[in-house]
Short mmCIF file of the C-alpha atoms (twelve columns), coordinates in Angstrom:
data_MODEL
# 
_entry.id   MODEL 
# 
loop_
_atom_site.group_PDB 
_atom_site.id 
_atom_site.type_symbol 
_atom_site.label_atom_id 
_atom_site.label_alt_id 
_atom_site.label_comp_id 
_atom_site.label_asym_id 
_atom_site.label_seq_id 
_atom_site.Cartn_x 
_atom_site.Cartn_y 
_atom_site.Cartn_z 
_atom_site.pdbx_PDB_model_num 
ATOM 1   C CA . UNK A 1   -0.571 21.679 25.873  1 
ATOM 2   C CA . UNK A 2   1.261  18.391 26.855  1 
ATOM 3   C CA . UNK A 3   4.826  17.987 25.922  1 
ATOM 4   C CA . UNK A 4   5.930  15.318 23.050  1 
ATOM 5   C CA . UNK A 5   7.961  12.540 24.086  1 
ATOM 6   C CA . UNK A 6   6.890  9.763  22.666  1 
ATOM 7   C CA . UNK A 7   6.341  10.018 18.510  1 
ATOM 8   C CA . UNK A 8   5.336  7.499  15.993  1 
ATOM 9   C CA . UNK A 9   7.075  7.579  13.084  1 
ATOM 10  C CA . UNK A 10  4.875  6.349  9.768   1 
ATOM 11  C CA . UNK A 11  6.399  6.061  6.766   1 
ATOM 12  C CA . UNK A 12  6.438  3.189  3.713   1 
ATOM 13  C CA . UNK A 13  10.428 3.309  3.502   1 
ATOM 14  C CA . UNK A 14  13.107 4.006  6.256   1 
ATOM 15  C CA . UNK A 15  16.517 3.895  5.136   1 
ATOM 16  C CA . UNK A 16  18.815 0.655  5.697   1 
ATOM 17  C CA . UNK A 17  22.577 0.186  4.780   1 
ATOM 18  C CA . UNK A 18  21.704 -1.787 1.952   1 
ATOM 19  C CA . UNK A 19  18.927 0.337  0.696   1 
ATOM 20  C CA . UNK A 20  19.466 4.194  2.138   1 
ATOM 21  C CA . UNK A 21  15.868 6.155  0.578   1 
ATOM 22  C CA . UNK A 22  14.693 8.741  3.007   1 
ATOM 23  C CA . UNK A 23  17.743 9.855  4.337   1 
ATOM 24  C CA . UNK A 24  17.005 12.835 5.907   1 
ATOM 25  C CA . UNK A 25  13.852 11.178 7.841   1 
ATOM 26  C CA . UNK A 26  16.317 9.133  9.655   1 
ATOM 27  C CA . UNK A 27  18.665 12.225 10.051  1 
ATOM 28  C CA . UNK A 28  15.076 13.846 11.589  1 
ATOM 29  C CA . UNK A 29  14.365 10.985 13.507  1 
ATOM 30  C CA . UNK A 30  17.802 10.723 15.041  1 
ATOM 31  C CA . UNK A 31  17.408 14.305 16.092  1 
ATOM 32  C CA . UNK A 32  13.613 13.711 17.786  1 
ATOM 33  C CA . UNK A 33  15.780 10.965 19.717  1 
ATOM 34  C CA . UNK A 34  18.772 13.128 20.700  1 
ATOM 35  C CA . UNK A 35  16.256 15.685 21.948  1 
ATOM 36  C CA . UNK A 36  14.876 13.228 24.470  1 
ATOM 37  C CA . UNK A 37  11.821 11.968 22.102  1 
ATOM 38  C CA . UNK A 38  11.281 8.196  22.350  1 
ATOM 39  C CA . UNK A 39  10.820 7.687  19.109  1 
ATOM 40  C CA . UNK A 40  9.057  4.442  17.199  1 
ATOM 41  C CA . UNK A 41  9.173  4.092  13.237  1 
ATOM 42  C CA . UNK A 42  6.032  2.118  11.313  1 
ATOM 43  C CA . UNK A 43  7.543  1.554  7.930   1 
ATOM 44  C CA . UNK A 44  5.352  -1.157 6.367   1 
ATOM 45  C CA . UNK A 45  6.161  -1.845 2.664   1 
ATOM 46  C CA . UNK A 46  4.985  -3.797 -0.458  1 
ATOM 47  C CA . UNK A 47  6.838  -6.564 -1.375  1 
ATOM 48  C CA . UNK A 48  5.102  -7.029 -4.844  1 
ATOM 49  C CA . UNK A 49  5.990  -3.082 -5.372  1 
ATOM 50  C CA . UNK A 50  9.763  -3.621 -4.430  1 
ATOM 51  C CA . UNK A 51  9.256  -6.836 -7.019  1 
ATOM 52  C CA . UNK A 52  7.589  -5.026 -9.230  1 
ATOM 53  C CA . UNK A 53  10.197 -2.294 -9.597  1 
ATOM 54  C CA . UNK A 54  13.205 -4.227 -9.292  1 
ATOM 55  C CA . UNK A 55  14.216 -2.590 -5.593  1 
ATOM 56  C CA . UNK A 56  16.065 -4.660 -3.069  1 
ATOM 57  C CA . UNK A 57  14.315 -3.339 -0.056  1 
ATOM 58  C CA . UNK A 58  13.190 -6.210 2.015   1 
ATOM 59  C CA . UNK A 59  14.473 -4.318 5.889   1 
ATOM 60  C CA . UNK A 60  14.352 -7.324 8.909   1 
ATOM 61  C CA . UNK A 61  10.801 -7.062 10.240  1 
ATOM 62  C CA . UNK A 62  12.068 -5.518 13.821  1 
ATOM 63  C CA . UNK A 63  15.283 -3.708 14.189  1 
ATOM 64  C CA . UNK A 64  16.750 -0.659 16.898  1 
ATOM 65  C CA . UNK A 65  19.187 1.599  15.849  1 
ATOM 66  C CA . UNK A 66  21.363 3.856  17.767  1 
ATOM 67  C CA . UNK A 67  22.031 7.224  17.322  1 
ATOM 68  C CA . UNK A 68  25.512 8.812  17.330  1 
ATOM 69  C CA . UNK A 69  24.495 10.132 20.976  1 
ATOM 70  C CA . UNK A 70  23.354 6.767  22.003  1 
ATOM 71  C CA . UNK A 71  20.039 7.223  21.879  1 
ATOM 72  C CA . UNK A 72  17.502 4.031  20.406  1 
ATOM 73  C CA . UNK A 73  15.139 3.989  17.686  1 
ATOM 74  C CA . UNK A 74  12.730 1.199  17.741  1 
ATOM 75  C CA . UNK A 75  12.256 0.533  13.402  1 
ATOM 76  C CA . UNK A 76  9.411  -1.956 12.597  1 
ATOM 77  C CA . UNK A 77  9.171  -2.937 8.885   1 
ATOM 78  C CA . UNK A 78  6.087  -4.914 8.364   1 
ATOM 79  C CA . UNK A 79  5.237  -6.126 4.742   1 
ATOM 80  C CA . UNK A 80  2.111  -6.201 3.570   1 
ATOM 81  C CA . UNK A 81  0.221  -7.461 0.481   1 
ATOM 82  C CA . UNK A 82  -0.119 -4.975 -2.618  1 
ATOM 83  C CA . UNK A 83  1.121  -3.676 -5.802  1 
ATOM 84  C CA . UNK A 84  1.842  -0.287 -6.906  1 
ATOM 85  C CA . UNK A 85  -0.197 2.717  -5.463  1 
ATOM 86  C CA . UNK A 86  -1.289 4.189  -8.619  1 
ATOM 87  C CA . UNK A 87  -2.248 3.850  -12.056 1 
ATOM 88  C CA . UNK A 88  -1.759 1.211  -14.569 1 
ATOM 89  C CA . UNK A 89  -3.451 0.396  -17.783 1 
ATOM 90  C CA . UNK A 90  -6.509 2.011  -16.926 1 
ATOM 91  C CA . UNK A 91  -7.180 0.525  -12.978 1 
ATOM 92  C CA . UNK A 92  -6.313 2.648  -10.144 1 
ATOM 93  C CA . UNK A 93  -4.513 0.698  -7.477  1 
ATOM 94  C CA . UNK A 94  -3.701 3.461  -5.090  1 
ATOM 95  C CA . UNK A 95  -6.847 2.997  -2.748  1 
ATOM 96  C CA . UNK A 96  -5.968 -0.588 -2.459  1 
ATOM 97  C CA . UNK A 97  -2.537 0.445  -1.838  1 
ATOM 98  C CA . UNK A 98  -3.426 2.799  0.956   1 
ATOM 99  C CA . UNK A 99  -5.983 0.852  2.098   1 
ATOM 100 C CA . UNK A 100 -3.188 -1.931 2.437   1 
ATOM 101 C CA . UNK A 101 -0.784 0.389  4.199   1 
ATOM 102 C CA . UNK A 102 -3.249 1.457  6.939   1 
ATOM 103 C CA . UNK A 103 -3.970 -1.997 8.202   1 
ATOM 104 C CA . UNK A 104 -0.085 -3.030 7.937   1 
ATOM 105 C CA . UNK A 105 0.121  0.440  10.362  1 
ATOM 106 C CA . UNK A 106 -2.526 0.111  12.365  1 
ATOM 107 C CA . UNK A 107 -1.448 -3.823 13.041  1 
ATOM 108 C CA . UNK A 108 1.584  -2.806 14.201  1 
ATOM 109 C CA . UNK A 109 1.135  -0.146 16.220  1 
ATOM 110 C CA . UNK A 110 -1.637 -2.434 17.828  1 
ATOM 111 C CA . UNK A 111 0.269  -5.807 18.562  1 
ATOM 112 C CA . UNK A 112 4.034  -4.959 17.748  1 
ATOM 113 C CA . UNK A 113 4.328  -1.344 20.224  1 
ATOM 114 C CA . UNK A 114 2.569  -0.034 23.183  1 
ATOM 115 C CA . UNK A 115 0.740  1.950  21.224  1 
ATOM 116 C CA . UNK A 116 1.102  4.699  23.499  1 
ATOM 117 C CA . UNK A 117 2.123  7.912  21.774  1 
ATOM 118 C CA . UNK A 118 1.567  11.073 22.695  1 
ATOM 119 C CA . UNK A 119 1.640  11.938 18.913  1 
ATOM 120 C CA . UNK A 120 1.564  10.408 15.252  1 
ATOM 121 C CA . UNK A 121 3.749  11.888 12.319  1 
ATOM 122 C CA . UNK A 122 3.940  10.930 8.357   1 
ATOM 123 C CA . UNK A 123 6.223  11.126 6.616   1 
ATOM 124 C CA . UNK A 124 4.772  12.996 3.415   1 
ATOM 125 C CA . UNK A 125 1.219  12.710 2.424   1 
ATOM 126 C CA . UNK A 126 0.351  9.922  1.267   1 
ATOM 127 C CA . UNK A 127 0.202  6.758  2.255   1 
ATOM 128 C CA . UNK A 128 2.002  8.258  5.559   1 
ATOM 129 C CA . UNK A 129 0.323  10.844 6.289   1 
ATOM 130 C CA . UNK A 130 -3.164 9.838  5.757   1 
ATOM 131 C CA . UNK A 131 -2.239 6.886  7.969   1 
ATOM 132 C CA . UNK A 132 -1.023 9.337  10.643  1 
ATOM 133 C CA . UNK A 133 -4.142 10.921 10.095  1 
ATOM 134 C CA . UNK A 134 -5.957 8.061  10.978  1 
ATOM 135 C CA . UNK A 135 -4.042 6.772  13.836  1 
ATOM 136 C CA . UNK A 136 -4.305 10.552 15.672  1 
ATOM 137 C CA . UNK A 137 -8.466 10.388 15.590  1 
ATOM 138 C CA . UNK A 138 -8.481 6.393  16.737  1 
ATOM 139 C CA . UNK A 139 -5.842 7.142  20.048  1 
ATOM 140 C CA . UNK A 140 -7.298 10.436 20.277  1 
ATOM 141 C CA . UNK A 141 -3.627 11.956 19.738  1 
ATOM 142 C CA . UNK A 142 -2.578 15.009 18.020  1 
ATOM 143 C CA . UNK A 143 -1.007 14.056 14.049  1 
ATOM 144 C CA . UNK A 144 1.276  16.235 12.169  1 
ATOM 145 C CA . UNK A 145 2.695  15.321 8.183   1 
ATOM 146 C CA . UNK A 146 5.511  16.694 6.250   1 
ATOM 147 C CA . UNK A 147 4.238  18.489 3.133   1 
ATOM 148 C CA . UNK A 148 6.714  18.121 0.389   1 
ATOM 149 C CA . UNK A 149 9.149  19.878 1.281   1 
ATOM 150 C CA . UNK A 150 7.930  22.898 3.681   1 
# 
């Protein structure tokens, strides 16, 4: 089996000094990085959902961060078009929602990285890891999610 070194990162939020959700996925990916992993993070988010629920997300679009070791973590934050990802008086919005996501991924990874990755990872199921899912069987690359918590 081929060694990992370069990873792609999905998930819909990745922390920011203003807004610091997912903490430990940054503490994870700074530790991919420190290991020698080139690491790239897809972190596409809903504007209308941040609206919606009164967050202050709203990341810059492209941004590197540094680990304490040095090492650099390409971030891209797209935003895409859609409301919440579930249900609400009666309509179900979370196939939109993940339908939404995917593109806003797969976009990215297409025109804003090299797209080269030796594998795909998301960040909990859904919409991450279903978009990992997806990205592993179009580059022919291996994809592995978190799980909750295991």
């Amino acid at each position: 089996m081929n060694e990992v070194r370069k990873v792609c990162i999905i998930t819909d939020r990745y922390p920011t000094e203003r807004y610091p959700a997912n903490t430990f996925l940054d503490q994870l990916v700074c530790q991919f990085a420190d290991q020698g992993v080139e690491c790239t993070v897809v972190a596409p988010y809903s504007r209308i959902n941040d609206i919606i629920k009164h967050n202050n997300y709203a990341p810059e679009r492209k941004y590197k961060k540094i680990t304490l070791k040095g090492n650099e973590i390409e971030i891209h934050c797209k935003s895409f078009f859609a409301p919440i990802g579930r249900k609400v008086a009666g309509v179900n919005f979370a196939k939109f929602y993940q339908h939404q996501f995917e593109k806003a991924v797969e976009s990215t990874i297409k025109n804003e990285t090299n797209h080269d990755f030796d594998a795909f990872y998301g960040h909990f199921i859904a919409p991450s890891g279903f978009a990992a899912v997806k990205m592993g069987k179009k580059y022919n690359k291996p994809s592995f999610i978190a799980y909750g918590e295991c």
